[in-house]
C-alpha positions as CSV (number, residue, x, y, z in Angstrom):
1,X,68.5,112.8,127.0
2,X,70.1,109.1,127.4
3,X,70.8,107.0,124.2
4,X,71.7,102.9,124.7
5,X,74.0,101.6,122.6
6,X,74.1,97.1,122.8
7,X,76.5,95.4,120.3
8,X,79.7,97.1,121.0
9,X,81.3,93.3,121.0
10,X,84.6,92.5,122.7
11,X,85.4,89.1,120.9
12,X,88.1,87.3,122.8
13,X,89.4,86.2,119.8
14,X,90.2,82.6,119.6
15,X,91.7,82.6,116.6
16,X,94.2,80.4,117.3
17,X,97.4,81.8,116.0
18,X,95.3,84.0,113.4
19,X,95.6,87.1,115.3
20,X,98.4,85.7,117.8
21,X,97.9,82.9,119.8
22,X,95.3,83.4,122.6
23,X,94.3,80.9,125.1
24,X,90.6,80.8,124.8
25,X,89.6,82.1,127.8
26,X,86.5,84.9,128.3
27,X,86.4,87.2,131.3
28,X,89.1,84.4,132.6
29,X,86.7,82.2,133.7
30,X,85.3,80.2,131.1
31,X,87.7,78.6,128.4
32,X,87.2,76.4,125.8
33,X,89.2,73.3,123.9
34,X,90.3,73.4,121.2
35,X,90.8,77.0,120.2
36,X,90.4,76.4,116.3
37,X,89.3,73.0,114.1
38,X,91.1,71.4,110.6
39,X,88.9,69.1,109.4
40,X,89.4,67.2,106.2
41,X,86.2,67.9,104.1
42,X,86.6,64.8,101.9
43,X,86.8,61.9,104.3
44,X,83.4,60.8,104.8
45,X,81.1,63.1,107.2
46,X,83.1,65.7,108.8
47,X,82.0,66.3,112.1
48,X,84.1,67.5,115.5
49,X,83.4,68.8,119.2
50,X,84.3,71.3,121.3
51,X,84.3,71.4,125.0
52,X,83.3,74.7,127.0
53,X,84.6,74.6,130.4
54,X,83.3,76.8,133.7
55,X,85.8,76.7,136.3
56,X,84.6,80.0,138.0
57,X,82.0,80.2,140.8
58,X,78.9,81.9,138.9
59,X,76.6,80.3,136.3
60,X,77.1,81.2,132.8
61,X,75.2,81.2,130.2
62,X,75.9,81.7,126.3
63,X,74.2,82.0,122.4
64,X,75.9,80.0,119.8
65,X,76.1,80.6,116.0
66,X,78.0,80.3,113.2
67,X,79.8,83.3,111.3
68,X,81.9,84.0,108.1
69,X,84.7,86.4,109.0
70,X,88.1,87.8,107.1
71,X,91.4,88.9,108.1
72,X,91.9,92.6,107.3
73,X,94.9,94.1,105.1
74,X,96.2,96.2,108.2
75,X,95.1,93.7,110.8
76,X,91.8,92.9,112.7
77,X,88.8,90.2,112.0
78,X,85.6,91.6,110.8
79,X,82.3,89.6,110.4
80,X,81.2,89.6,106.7
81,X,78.6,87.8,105.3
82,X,79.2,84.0,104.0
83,X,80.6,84.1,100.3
84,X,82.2,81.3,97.8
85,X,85.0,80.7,100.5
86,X,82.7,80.1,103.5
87,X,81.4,77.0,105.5
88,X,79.1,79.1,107.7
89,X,75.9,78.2,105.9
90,X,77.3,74.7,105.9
91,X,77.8,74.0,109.8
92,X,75.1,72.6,111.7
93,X,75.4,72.7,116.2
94,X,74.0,71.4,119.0
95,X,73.3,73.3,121.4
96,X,72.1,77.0,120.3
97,X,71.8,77.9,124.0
98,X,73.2,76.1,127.3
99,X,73.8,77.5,130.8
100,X,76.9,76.7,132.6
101,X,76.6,76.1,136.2
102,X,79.9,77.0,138.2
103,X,82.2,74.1,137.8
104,X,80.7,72.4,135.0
105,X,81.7,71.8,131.1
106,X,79.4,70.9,127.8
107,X,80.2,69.5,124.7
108,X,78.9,71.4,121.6
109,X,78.8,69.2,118.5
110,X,78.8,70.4,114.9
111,X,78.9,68.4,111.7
112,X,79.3,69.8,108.1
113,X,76.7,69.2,105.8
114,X,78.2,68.7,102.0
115,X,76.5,70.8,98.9
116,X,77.7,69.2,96.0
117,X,81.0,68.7,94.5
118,X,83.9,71.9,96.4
119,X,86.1,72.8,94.0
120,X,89.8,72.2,95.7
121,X,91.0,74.8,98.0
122,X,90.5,75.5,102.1
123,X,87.0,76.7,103.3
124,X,86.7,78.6,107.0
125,X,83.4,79.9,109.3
126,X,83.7,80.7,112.7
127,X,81.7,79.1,115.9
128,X,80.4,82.1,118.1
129,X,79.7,81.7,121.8
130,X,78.1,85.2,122.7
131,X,77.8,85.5,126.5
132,X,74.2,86.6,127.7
133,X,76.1,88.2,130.4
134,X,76.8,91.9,129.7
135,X,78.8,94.4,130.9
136,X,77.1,97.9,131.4
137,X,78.5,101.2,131.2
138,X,77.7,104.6,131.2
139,X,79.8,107.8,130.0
140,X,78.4,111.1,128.1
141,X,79.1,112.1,124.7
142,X,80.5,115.5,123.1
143,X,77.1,117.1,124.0
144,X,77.0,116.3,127.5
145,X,74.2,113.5,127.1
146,X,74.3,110.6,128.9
147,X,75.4,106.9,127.1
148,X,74.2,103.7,128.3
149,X,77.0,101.0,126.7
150,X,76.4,97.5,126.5
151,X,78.9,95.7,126.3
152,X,78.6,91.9,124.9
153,X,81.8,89.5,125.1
154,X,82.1,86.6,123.2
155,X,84.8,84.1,122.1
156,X,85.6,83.1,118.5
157,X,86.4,79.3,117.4
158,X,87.3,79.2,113.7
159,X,86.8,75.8,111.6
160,X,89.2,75.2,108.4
161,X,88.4,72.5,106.2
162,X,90.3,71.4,103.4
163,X,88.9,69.8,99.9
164,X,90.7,68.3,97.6
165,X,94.5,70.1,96.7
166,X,95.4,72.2,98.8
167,X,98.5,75.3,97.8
168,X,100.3,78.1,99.1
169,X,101.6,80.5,96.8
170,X,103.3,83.0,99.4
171,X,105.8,86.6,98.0
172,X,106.4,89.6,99.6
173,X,104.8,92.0,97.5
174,X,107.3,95.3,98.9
175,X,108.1,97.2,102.2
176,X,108.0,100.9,103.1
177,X,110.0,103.2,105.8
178,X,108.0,106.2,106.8
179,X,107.4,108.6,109.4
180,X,104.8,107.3,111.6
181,X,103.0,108.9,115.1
182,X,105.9,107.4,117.1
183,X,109.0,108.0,114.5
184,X,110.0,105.7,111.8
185,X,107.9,103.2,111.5
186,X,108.5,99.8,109.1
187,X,105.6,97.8,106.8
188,X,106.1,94.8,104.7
189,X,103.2,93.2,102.6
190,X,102.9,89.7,102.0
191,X,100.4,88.2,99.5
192,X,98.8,84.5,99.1
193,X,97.9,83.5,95.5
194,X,96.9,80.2,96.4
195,X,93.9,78.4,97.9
196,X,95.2,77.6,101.4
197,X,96.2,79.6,104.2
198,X,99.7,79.8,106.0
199,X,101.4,81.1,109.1
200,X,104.3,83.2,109.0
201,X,106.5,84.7,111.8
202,X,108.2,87.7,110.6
203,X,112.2,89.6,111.7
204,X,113.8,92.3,110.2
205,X,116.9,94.2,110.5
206,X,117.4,97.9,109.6
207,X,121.2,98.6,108.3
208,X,122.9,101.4,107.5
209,X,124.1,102.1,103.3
210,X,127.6,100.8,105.0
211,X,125.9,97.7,106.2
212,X,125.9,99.0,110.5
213,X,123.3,97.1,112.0
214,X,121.0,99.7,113.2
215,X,117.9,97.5,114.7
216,X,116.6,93.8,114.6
217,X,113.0,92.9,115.7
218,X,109.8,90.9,115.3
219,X,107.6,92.1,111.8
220,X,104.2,90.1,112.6
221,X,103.5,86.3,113.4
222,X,99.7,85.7,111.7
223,X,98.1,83.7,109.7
224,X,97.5,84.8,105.8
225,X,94.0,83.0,104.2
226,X,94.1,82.1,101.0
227,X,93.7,84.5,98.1
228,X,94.6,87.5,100.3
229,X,97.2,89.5,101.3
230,X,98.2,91.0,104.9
231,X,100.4,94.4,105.7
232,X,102.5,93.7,109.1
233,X,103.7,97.2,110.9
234,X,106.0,97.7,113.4
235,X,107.8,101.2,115.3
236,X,111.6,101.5,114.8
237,X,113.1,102.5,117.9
238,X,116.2,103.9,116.4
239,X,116.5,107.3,116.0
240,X,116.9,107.3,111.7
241,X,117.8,110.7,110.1
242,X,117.3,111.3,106.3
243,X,118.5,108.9,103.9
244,X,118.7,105.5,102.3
245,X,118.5,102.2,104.5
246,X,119.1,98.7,103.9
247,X,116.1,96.7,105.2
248,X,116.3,92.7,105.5
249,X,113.2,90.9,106.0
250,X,112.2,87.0,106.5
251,X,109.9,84.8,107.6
252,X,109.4,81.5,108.2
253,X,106.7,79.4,107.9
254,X,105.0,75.9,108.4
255,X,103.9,75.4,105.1
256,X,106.6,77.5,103.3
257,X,109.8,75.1,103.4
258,X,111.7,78.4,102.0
259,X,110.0,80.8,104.0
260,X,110.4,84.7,102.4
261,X,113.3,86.6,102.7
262,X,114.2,89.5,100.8
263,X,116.7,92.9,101.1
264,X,114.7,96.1,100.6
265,X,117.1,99.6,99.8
266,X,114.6,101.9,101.4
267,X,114.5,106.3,101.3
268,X,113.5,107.3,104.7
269,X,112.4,111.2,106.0
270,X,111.4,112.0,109.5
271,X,108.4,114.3,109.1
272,X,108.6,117.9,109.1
273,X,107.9,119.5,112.8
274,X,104.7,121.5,112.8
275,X,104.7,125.1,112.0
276,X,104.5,127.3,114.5
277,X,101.7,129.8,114.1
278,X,103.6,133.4,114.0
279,X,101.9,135.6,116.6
280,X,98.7,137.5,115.6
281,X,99.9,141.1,115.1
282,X,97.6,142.9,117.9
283,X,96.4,146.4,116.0
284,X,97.0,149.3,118.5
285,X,93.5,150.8,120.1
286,X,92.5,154.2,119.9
287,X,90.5,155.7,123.4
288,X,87.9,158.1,122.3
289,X,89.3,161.1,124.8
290,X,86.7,162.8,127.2
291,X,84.0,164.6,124.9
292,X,85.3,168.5,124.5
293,X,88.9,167.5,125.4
294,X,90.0,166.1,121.7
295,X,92.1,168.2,119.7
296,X,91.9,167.9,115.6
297,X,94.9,166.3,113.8
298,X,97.6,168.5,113.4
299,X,97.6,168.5,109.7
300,X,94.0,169.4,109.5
301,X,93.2,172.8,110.8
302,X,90.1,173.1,113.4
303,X,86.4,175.0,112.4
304,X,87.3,178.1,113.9
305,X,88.9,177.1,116.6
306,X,86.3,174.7,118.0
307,X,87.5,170.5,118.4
308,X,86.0,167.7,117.0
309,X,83.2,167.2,120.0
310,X,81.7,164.2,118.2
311,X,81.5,160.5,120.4
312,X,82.4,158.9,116.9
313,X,86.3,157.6,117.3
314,X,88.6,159.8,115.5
315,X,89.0,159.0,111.7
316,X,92.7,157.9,110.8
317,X,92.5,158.8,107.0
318,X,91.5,162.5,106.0
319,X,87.9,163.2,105.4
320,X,87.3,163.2,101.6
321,X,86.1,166.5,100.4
322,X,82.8,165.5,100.4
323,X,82.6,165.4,104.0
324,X,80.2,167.7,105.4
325,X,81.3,170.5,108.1
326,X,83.1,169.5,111.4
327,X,82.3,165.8,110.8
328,X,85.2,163.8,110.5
329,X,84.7,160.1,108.3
């Protein structure tokens, strides 16, 4: 039995420094400039360009669209559908299609068509350029059957516009120590209140209830949208045993002149190592001797004289007395 599978979507994702800072590239060939659009909604027609480049030596050729996306609590973009917050339905393009012959580079222009009055805040969609070019695979699944994967890249321009006032209203909203797969591992949340988006760039160092510097490192560098919040994670590499820690966090920030720093006291407990199962006690066999070679228990007497000749295994328990006449239960 074969099953295909299309849509499993590797998105190169251009998100300029949303997800960290890529370099807008797909199957490093084709590339594109720029990697992600401000545009000021309010200043007459807002309209922009962006040029797709094919430096390789095959043709390529791609599907455009436009998409409404959002940043994940714990990390990742997902596609969701356009809301209060979106430009998506808003975006016109040109070209849906174009082929890239080896070499070569198009322009695709968009422009943003205005619906009445925005109320003030920053608005986002995403341009899509799916490759028609797939990748196929095949592997088997838990039953043995066979899988046919297609696999469909595409790269990921977002578009930010801004209408009217525009705020940040940044905190750190608390931080955790706990036992992760690889040891201790560190989160810190950080939530926007206000109607823009900002970029922060996150350290931390992990000291000791006597202030000895136990670790420094990086704690996330991504974007936060307005009116959302965003968990950054990272391994501790120091080997922490029970107890209290002092935790110092900051980041900095473009559009945060005092970025966000705060000192955490945080309880940590390695996890408990797994049980071991205690060994299965093995119960001891009895062999059924050679039939008219068994002898009767010595503390129950024989029918004169004569064994137990039955093929039923011997009983451990004394028959009741019930139990007919040379049978043993």
């Amino acid at each position: 039995m074969k099953k295909n599978f299309r849509g499993v979507k590797v998105i190169a994702c251009v998100v300029g420094l949303i997800i960290v800072l890529l370099t807008g590239s797909l199957r490093g060939a084709v590339s594109i400039r720029p990697a992600f659009i401000d545009i000021e909604l309010d200043k007459g027609r807002p309209a922009g360009s962006l040029v797709i480049s094919n430096p390789g030596d095959a043709q390529e050729r791609f599907r455009v669209r436009v998409i409404h996306f959002e940043l994940l609590r714990d990390g990742g973009l997902r596609e969701v559908k356009p809301d209060d917050k979106s430009l998506a339905t808003q975006i016109k393009f040109n070209p849906r299609e174009l082929t890239l012959a080896p070499k070569t580079r198009r322009t695709i222009r968009f422009v943003i068509l205005s619906r009445g009055k925005r109320k003030d805040g920053e608005y986002w969609a995403g341009l899509e350029l799916e490759s028609l070019k797939t990748t196929v695979s095949k592997t088997k699944d838990g039953g043995g059957r066979d899988l046919k994967i297609e696999v469909v890249s595409s790269i990921l321009v977002p578009i930010f516009g801004k209408s009217g006032k525009v705020n940040v209203q940044g905190s750190l909203d608390g931080a955790t120590l706990k036992s992760g797969k690889n040891g201790p591992q560190l989160t810190c949340s950080i939530v926007n209140k206000g109607n823009g988006r900002f970029l922060v760039r996150g350290k931390y160092e992990i000291l000791s209830e006597k202030g000895e510097s136990l670790e420094k490192g990086d704690l996330g560098y991504s974007y936060v949208l307005r009116e959302s919040a965003r968990n950054f994670k990272t391994d501790v590499k120091a080997k922490l045993p029970e107890g209290n820690y002092r935790v110092k966090i900051n980041y900095t920030s473009p559009q945060l002149k005092a970025g966000l720093s705060e000192e955490f006291t945080l309880a940590y407990k390695p996890a408990a190592p797994p049980e071991t199962e205690p060994t299965a006690k093995t119960k001891p066999t009895i062999t059924s001797p050679e039939k008219g070679k068994m002898k009767p228990p010595e503390d129950q007497p024989d029918d004169k004289g004569k064994g137990n000749t039955s093929d039923e295994p011997l009983a451990t328990d004394r028959a009741p007395a019930s139990a007919k006449k040379g049978q043993v239960q």
